[in-house]
N, CA, C and O atoms as CSV, one atom per row, in Angstrom:
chain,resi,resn,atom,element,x,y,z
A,1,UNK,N,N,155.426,40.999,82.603
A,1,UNK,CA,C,156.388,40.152,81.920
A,1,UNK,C,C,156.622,40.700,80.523
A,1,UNK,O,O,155.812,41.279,79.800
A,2,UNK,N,N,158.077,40.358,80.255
A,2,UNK,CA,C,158.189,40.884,78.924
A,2,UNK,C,C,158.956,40.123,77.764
A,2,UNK,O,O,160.168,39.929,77.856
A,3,UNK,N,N,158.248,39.714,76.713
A,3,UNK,CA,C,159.306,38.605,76.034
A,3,UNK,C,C,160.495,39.121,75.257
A,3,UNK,O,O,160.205,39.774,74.254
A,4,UNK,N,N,161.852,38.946,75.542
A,4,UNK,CA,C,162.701,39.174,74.609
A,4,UNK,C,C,163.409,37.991,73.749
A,4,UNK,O,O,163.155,36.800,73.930
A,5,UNK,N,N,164.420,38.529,72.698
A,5,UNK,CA,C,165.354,37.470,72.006
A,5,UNK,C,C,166.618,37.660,72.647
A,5,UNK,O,O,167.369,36.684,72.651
A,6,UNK,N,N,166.923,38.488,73.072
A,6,UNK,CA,C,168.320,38.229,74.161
A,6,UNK,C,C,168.118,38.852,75.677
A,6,UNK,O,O,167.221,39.588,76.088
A,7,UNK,N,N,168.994,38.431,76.204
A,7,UNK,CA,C,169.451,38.930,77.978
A,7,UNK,C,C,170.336,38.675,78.154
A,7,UNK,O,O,171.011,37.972,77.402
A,8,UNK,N,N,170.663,39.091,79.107
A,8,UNK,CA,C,171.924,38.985,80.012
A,8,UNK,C,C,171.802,38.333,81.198
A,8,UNK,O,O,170.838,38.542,81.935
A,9,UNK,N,N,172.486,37.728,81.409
A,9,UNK,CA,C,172.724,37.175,82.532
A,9,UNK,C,C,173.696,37.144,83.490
A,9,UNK,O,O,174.632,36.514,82.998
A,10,UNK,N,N,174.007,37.540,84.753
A,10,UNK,CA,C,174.898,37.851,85.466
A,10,UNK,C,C,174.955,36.870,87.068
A,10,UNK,O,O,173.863,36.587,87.561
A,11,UNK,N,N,176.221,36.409,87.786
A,11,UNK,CA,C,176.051,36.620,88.536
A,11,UNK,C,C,175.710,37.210,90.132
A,11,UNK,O,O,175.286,36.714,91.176
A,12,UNK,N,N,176.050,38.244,89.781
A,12,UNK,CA,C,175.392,39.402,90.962
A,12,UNK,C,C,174.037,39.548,90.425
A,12,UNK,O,O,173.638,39.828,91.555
A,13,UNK,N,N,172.927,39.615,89.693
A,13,UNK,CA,C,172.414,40.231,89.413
A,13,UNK,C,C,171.037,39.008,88.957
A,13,UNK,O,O,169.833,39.090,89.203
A,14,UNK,N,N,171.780,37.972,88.252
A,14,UNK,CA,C,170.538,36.589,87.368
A,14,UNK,C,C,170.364,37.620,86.292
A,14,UNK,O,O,171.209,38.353,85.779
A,15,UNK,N,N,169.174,37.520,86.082
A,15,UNK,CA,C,168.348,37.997,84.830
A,15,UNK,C,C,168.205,39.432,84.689
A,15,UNK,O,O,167.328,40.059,85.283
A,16,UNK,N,N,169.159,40.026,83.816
A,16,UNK,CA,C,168.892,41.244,83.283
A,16,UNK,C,C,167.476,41.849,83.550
A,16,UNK,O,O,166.498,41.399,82.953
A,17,UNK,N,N,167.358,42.991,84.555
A,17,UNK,CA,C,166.072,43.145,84.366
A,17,UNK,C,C,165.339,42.891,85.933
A,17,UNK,O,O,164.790,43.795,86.563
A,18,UNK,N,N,165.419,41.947,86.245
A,18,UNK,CA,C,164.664,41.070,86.784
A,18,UNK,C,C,165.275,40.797,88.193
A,18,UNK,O,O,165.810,39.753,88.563
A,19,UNK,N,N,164.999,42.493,89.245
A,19,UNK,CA,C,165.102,42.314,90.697
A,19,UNK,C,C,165.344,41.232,91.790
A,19,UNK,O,O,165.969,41.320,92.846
A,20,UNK,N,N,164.452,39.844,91.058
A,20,UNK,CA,C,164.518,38.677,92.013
A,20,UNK,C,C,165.853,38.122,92.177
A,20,UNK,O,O,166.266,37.409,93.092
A,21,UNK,N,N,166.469,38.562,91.146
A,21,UNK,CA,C,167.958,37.515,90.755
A,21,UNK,C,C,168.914,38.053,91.651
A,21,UNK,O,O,169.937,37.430,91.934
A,22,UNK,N,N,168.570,39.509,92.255
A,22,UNK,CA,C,169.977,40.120,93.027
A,22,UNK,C,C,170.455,39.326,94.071
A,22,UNK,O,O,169.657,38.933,94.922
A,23,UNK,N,N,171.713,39.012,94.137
A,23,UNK,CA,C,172.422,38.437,95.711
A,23,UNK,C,C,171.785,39.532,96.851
A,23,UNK,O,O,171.318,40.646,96.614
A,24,UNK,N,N,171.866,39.118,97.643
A,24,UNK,CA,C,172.002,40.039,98.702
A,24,UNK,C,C,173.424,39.503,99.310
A,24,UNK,O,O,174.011,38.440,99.105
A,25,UNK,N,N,173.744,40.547,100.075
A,25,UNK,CA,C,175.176,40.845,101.084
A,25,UNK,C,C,174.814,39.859,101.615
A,25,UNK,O,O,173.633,39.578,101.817
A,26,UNK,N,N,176.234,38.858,102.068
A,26,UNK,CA,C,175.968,37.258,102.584
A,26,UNK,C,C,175.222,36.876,102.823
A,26,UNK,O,O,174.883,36.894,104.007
A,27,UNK,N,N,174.188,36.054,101.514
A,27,UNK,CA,C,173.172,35.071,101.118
A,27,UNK,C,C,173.824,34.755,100.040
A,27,UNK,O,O,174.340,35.472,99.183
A,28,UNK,N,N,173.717,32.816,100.227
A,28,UNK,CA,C,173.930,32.009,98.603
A,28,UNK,C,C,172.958,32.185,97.573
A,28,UNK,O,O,171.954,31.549,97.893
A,29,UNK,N,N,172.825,32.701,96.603
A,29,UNK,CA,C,171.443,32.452,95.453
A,29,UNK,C,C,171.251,31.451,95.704
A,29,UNK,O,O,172.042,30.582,96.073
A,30,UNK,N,N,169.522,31.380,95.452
A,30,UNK,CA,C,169.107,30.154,95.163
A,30,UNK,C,C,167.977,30.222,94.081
A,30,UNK,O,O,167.853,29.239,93.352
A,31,UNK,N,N,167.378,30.991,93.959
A,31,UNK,CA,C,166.299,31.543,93.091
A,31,UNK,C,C,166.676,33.088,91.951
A,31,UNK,O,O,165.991,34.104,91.833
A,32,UNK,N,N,167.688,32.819,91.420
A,32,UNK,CA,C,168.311,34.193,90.764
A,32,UNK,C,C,167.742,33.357,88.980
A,32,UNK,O,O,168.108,34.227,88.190
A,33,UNK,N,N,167.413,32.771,88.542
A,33,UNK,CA,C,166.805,32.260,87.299
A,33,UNK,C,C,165.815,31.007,87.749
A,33,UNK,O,O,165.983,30.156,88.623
A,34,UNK,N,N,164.730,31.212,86.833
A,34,UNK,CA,C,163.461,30.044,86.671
A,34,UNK,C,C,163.869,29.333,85.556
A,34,UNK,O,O,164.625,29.707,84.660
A,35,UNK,N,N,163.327,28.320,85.685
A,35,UNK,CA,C,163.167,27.764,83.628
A,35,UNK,C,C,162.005,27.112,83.537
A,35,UNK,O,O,161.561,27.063,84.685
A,36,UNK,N,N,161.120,26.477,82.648
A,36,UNK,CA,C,159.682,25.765,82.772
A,36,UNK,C,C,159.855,25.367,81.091
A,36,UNK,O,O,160.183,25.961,80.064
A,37,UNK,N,N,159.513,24.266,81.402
A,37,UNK,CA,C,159.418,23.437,80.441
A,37,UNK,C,C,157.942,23.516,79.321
A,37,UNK,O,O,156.852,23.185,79.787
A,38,UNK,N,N,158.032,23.888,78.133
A,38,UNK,CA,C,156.922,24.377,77.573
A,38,UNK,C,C,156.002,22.975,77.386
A,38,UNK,O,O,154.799,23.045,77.135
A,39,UNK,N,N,156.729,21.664,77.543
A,39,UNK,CA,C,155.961,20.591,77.578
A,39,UNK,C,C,154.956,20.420,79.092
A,39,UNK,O,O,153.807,20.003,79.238
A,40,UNK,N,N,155.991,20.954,80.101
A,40,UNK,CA,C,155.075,21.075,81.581
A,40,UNK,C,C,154.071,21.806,81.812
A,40,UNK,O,O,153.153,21.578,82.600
A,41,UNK,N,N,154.249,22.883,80.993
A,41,UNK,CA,C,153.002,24.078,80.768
A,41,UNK,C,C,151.840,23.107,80.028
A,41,UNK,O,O,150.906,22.787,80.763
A,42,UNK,N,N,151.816,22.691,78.869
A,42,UNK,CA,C,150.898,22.403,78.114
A,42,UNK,C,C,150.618,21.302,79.113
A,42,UNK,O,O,149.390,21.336,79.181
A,43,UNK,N,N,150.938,20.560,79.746
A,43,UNK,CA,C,150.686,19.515,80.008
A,43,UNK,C,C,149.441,19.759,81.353
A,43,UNK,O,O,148.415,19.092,81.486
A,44,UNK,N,N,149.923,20.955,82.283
A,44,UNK,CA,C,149.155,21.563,83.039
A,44,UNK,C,C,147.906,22.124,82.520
A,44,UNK,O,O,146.888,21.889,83.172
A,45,UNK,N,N,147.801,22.925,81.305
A,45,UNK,CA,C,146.577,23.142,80.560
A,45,UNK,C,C,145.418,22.331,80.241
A,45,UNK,O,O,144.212,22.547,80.367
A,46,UNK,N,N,146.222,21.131,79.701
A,46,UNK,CA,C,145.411,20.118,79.219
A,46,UNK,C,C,145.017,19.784,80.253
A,46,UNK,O,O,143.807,19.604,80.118
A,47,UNK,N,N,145.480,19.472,81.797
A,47,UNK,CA,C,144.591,18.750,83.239
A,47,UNK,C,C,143.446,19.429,83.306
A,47,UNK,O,O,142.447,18.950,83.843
A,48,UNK,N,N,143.479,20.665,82.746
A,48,UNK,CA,C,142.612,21.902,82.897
A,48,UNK,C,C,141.587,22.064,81.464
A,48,UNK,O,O,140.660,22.842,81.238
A,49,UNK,N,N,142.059,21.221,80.823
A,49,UNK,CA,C,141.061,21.368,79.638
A,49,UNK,C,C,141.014,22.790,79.100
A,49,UNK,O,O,139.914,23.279,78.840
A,50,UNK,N,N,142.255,23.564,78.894
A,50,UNK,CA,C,142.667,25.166,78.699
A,50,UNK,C,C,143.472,24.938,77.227
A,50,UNK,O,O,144.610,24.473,77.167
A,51,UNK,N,N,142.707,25.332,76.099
A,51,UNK,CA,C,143.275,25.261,75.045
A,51,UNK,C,C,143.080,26.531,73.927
A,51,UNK,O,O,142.080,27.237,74.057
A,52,UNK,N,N,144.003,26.805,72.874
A,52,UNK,CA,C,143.569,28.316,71.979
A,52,UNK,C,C,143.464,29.346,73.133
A,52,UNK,O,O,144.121,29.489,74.164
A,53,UNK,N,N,142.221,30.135,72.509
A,53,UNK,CA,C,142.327,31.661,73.635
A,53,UNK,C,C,142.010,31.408,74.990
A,53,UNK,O,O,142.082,32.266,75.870
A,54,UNK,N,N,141.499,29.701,75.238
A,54,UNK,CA,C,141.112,30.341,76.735
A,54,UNK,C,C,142.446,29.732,77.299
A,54,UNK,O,O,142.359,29.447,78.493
A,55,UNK,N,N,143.312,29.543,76.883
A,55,UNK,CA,C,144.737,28.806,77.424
A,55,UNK,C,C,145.717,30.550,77.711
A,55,UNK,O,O,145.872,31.437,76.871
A,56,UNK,N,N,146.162,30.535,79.014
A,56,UNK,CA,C,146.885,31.363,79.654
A,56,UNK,C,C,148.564,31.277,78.482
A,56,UNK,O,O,148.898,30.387,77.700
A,57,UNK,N,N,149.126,32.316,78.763
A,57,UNK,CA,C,150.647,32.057,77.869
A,57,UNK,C,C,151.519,31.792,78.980
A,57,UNK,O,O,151.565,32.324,80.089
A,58,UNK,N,N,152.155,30.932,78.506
A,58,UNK,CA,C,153.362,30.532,79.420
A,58,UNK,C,C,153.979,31.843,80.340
A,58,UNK,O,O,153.966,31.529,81.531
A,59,UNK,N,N,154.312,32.702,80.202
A,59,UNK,CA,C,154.482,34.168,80.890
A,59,UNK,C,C,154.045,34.762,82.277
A,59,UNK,O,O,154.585,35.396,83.183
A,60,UNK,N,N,152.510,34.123,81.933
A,60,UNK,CA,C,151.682,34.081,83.089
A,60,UNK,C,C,152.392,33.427,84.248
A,60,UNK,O,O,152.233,34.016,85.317
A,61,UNK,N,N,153.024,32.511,84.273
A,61,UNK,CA,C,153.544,31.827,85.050
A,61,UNK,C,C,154.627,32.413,85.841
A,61,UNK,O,O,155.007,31.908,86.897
A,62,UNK,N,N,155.221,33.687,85.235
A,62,UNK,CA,C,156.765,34.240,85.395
A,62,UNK,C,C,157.797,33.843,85.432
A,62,UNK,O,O,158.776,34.376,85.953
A,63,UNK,N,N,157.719,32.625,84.761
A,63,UNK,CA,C,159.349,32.359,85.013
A,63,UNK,C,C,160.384,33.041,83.861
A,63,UNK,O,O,159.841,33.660,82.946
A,64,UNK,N,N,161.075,32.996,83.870
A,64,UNK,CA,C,162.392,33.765,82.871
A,64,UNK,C,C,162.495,33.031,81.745
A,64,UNK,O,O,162.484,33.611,80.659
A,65,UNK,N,N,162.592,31.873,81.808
A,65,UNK,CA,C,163.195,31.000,80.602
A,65,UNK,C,C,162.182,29.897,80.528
A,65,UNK,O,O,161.902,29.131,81.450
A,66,UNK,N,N,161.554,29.908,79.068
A,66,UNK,CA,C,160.833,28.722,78.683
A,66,UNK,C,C,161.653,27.794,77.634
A,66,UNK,O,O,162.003,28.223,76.534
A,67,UNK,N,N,161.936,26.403,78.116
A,67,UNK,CA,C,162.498,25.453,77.734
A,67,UNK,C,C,161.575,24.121,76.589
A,67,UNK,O,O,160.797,23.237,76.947
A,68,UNK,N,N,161.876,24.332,75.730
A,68,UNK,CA,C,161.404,23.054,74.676
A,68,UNK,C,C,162.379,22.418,74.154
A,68,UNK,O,O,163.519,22.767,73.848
A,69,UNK,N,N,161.552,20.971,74.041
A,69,UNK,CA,C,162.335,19.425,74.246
A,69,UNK,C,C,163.491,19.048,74.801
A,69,UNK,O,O,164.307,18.253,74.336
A,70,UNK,N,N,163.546,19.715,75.939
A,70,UNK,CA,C,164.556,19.025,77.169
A,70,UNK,C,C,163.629,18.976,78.320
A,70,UNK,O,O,162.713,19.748,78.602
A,71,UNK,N,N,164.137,17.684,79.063
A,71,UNK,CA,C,163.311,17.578,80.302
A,71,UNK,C,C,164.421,17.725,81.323
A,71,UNK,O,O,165.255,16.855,81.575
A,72,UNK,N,N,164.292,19.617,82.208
A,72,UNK,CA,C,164.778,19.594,82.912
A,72,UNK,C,C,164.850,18.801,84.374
A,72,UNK,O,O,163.921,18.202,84.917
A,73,UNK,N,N,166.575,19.007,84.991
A,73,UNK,CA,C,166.847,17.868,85.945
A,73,UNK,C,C,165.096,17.890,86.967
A,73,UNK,O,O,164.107,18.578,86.713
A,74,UNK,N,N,165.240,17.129,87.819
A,74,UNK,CA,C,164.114,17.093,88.513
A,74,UNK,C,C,164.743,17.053,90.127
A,74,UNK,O,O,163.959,16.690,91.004
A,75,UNK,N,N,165.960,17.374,90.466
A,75,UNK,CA,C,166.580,17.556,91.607
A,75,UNK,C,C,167.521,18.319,91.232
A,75,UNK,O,O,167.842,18.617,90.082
A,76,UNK,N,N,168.175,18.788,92.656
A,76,UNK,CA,C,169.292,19.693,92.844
A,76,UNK,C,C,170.463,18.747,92.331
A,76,UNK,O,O,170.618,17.546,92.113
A,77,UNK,N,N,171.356,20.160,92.238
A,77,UNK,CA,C,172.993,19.805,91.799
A,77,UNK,C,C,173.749,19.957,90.770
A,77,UNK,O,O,174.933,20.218,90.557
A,78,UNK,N,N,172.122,19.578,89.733
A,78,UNK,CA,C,172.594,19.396,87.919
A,78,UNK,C,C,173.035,20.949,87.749
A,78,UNK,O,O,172.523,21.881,88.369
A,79,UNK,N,N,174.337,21.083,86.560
A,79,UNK,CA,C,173.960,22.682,86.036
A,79,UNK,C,C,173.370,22.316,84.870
A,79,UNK,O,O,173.262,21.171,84.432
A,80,UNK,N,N,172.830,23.774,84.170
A,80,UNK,CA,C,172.319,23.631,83.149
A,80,UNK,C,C,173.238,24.480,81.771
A,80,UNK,O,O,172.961,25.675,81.880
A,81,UNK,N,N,173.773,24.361,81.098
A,81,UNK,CA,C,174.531,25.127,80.109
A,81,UNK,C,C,173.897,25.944,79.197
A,81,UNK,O,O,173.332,25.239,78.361
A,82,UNK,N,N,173.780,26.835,79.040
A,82,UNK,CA,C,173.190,27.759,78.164
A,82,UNK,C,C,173.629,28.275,77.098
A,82,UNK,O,O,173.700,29.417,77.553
A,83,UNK,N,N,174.036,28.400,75.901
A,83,UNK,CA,C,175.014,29.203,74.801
A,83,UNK,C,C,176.485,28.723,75.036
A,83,UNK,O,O,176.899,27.609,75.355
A,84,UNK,N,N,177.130,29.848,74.795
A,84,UNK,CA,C,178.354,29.680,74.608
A,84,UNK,C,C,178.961,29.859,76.308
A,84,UNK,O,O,180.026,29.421,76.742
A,85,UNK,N,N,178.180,30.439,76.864
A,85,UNK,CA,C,179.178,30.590,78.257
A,85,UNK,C,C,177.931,30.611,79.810
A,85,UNK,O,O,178.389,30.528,80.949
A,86,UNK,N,N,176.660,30.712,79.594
A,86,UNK,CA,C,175.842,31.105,80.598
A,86,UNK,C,C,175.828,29.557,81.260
A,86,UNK,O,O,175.252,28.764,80.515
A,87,UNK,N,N,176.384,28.915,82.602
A,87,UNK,CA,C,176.285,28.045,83.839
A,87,UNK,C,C,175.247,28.752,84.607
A,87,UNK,O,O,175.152,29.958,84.833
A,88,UNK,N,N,174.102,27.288,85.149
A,88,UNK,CA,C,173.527,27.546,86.252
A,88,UNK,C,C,173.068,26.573,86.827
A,88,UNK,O,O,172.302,25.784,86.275
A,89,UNK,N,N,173.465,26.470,88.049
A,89,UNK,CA,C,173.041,25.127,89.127
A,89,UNK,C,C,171.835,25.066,89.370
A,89,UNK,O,O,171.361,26.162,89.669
A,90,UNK,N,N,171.321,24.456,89.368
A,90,UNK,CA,C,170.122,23.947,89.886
A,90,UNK,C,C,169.414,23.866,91.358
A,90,UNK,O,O,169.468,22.759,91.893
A,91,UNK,N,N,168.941,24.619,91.870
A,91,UNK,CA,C,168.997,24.667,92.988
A,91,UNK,C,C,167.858,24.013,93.841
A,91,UNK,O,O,168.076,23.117,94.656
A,92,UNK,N,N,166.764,24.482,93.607
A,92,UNK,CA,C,164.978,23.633,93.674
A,92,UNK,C,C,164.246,24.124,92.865
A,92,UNK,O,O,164.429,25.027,92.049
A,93,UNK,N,N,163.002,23.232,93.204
A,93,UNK,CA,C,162.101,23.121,91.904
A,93,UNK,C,C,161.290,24.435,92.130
A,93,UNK,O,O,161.509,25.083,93.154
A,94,UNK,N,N,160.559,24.769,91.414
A,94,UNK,CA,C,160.330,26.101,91.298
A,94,UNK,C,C,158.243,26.061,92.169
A,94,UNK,O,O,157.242,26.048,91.451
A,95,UNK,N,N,158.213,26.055,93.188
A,95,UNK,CA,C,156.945,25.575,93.412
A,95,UNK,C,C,155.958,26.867,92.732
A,95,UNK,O,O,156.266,28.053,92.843
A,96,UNK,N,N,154.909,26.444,92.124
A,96,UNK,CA,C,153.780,27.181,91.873
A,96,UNK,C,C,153.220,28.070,93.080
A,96,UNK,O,O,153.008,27.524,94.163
A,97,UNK,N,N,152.999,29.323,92.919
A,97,UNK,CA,C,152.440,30.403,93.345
A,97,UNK,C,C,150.838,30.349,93.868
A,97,UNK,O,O,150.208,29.480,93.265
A,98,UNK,N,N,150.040,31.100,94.870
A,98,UNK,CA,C,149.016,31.312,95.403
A,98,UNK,C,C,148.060,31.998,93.688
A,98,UNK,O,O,146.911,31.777,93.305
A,99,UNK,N,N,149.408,33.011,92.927
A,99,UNK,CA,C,148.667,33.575,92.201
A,99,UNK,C,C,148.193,32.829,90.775
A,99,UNK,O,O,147.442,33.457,90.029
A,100,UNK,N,N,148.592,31.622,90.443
A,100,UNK,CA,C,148.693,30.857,89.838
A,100,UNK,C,C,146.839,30.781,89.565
A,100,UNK,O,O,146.258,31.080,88.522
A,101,UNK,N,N,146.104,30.198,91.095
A,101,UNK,CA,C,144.781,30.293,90.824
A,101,UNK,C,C,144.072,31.491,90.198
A,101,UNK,O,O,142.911,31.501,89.787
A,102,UNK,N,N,145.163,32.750,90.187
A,102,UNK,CA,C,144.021,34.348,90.062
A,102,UNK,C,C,143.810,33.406,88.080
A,102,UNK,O,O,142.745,33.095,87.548
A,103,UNK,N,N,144.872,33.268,87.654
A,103,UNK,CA,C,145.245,33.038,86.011
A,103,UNK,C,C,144.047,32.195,86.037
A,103,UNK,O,O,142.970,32.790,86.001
A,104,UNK,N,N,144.041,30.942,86.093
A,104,UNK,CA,C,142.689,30.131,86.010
A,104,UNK,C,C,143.086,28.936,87.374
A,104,UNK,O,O,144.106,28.431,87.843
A,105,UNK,N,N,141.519,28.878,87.641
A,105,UNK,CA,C,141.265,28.027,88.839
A,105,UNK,C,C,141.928,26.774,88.441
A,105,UNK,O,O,142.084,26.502,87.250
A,106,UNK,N,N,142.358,25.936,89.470
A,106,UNK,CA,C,143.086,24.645,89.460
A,106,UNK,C,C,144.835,24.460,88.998
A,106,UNK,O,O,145.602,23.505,88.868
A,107,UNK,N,N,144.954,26.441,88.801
A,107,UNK,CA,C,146.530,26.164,88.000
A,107,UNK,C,C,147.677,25.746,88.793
A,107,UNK,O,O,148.732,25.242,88.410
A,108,UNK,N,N,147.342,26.001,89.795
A,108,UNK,CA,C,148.582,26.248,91.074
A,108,UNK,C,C,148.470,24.643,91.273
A,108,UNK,O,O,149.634,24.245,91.241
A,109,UNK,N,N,147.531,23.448,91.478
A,109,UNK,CA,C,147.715,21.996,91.453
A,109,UNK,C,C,148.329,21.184,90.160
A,109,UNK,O,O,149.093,20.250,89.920
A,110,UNK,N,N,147.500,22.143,89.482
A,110,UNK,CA,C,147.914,21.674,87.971
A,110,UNK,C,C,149.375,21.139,87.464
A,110,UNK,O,O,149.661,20.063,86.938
A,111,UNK,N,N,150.520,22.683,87.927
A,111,UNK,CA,C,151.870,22.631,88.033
A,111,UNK,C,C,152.736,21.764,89.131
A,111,UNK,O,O,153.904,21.419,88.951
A,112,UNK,N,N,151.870,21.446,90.423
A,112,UNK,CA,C,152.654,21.364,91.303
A,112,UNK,C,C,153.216,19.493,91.431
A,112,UNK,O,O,153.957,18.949,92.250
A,113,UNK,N,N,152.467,18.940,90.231
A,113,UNK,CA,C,153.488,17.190,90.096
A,113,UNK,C,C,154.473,17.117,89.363
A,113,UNK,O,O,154.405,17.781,88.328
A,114,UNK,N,N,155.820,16.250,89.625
A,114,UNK,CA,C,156.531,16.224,88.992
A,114,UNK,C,C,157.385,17.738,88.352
A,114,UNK,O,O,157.674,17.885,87.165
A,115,UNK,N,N,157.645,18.643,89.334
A,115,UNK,CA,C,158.335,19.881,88.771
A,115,UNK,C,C,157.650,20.666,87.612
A,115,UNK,O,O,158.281,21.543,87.022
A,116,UNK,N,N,156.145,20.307,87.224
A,116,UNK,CA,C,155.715,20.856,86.055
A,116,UNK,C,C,155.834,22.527,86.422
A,116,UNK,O,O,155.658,23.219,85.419
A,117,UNK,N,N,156.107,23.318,87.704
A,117,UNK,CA,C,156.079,24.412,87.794
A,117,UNK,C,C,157.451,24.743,87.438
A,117,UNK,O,O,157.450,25.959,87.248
A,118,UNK,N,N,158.626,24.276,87.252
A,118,UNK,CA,C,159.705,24.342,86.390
A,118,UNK,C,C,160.821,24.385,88.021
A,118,UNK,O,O,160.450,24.029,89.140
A,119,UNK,N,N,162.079,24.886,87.670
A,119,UNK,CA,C,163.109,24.988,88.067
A,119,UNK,C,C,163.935,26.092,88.200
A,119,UNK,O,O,164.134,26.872,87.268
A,120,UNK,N,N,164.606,26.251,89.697
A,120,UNK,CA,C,165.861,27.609,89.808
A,120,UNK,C,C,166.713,27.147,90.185
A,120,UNK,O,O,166.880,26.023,90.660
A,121,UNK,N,N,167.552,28.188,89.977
A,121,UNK,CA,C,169.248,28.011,89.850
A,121,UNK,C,C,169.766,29.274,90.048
A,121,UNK,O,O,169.324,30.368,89.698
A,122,UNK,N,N,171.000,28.905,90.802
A,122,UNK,CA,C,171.874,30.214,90.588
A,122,UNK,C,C,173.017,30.614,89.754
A,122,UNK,O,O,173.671,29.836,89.061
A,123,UNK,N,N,173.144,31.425,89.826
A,123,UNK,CA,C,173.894,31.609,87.917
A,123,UNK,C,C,175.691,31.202,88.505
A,123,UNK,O,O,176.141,32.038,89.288
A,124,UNK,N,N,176.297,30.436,88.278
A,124,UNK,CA,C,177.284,30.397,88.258
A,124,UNK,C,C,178.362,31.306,87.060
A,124,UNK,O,O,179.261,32.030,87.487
A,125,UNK,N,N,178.172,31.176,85.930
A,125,UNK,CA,C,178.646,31.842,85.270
A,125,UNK,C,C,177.839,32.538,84.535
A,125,UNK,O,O,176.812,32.003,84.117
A,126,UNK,N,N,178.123,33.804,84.244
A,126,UNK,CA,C,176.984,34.971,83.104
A,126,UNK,C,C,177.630,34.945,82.156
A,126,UNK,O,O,178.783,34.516,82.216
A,127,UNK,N,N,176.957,35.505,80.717
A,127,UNK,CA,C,177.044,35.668,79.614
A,127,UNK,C,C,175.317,36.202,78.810
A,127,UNK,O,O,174.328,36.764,79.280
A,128,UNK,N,N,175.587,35.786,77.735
A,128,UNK,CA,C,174.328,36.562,76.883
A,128,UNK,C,C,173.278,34.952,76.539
A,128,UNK,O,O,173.905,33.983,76.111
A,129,UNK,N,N,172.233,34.857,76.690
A,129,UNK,CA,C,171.130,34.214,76.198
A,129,UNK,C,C,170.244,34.864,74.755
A,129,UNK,O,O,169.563,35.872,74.568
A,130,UNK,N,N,170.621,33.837,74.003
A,130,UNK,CA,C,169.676,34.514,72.952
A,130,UNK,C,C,168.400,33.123,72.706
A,130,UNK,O,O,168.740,31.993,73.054
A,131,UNK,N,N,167.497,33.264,72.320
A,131,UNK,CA,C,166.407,32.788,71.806
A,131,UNK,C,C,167.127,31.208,70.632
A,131,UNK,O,O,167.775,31.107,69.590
A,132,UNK,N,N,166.636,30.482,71.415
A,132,UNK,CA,C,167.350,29.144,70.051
A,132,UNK,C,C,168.956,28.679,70.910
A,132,UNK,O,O,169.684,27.900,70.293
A,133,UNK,N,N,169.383,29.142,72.176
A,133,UNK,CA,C,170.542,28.841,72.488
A,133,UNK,C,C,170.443,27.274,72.834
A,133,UNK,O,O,169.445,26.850,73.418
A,134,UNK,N,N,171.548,26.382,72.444
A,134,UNK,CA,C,171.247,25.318,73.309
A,134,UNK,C,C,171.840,24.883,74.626
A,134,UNK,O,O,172.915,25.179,75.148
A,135,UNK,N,N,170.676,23.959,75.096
A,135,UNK,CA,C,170.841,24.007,76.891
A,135,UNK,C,C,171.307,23.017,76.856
A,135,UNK,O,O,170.867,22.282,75.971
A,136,UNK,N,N,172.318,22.501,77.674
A,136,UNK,CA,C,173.179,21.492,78.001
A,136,UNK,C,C,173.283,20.783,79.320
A,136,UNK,O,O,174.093,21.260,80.115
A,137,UNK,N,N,172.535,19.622,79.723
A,137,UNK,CA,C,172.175,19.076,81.126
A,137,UNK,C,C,173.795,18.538,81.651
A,137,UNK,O,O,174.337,17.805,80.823
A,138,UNK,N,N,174.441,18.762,82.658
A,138,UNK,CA,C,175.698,18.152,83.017
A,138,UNK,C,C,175.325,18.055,84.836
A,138,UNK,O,O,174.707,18.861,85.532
A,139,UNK,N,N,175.999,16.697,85.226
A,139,UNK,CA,C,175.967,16.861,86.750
A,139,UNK,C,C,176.988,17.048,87.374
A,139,UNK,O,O,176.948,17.178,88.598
């Protein structure tokens, strides 16, 4: 994983970078961007009593986009607005990974109430994401 202050975002493609996002030849996206809520992360830590150095970084998790003080939708349909032009639907919740336990034991339960493992979408419209953009919930 790698943290930046901008990306791109496309629809053929999701996340600059980031193989998972490609369409394939007739398939709908459904998983071409993640997002995770930095309140859902901490909140998973704390079940875990994971705080300072022995607390994993949000990253660990892989999702693309970490979200603070919005509580993303918790079902399909919603888009989410990003900057000046980046749309993305909401597609399902993003379930926690097998590898979740390698990071620390109990993580993969930890995430898995209430969407704390975050949310995907497929990019309806691309544009540029920078760091500080604001996200805009619409249904």
């Amino acid at each position: 994983m790698e943290e930046l202050q901008s990306v791109t975002v496309t629809v053929a493609a999701g996340v600059q970078g980031d193989f998972r996002g490609a369409v394939r030849p007739g398939r709908k996206p459904k998983r071409q961007v993640s997002l995770i809520e930095v309140e859902s992360w901490r909140d998973a830590l704390d079940d875990l009593v994971l705080s300072g150095s022995d607390a994993p970084a949000w990253s660990a998790r892989r999702a693309n986009f970490l979200v603070e003080g919005l509580r993303l939708p918790r079902e399909a349909g919603y888009i989410l607005t990003i900057g000046d032009s980046v749309r993305i639907s909401v597609t399902m919740e993003c379930d926690p990974c097998s590898r979740m336990e390698e990071i620390a034991p109990g993580l993969k339960a930890a995430l898995t109430p209430d969407w704390r493992g975050g949310v995907l979408g497929a990019v309806l419209e691309g544009g540029e994401i920078t760091v500080g953009d604001e996200i805009r919930i619409e249904r």
